[in-house]
N, C-alpha and C positions, 0 to 999 in steps of 0.2 A: 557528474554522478560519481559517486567515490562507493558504491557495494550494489550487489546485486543478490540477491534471493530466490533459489529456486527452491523442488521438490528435490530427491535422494533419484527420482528417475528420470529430472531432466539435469543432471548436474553436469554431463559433458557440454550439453547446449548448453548451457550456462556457461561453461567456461572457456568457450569459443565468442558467444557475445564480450565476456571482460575482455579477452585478449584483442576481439578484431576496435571495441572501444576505449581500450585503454583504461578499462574497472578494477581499481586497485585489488579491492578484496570482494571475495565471492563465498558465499552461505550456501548452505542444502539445509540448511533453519532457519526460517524466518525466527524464531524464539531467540535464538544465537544475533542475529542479525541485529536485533532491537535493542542488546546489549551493547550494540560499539555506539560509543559513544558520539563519534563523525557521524551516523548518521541520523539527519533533524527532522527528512520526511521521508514516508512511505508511499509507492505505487501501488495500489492492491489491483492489481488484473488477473484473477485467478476464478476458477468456477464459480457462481455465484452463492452458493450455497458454502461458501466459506468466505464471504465478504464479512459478514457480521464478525463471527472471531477471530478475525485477521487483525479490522479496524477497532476492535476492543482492545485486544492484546497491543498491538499500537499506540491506542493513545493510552492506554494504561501505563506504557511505560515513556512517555512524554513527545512522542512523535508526532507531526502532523501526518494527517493521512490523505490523498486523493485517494479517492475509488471510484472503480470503473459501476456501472447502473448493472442491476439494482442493485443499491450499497447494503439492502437490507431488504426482508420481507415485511415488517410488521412494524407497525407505528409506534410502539412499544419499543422493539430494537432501536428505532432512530431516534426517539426523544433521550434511550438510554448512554447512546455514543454523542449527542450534543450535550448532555450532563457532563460525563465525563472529558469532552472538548472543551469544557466551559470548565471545568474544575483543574484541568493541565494547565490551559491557557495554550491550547493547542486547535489548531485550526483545521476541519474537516469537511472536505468538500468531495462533492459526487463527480465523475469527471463523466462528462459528456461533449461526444462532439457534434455539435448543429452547424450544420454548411448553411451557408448563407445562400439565400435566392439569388439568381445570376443577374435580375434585375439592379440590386446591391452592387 
């Protein structure tokens, strides 16, 4: 991981996570962040009600995005960010974790 992205009121945590992982560079903008050019994907773990313009602004500006559920509310949002996935050439997936049955 070469940048991390926070809010303007998590920016200390923020830059105790660079420091205790060795994260070169550290944002309080994501908008800023999508500018460097090092970096190729995005984590969106943030309120859900700000998945949609995270992941737009994202791949708008050529980044692949994982997002945390629900990446979106409306079926409309989601065909609009696989258009624009598809017009970047950029890859956008919802990140979900399903544990496997212990029988597996």
């Amino acid at each position: 991981m070469s940048a991390i992205a926070t809010t303007k009121r998590s920016a200390a945590t923020c830059q105790e996570l660079a420091d205790q992982y060795g994260i070169s560079r550290v944002y309080d903008d994501y908008l800023e962040m999508l500018k460097d050019d090092q970096v190729d994907t995005v984590y969106v773990a943030t309120p859900s009600s700000m998945h949609y313009q995270m992941c737009l602004d994202s791949l708008a500006a050529g980044k692949n995005v994982i997002c945390e559920k629900p990446f979106v509310f409306t079926t409309e949002e989601a065909l609009e960010l696989k258009q624009l996935a598809d017009q970047k050439g950029c890859l956008h997936y919802r990140g979900h974790h399903q544990p496997l049955p212990a029988s597996l």
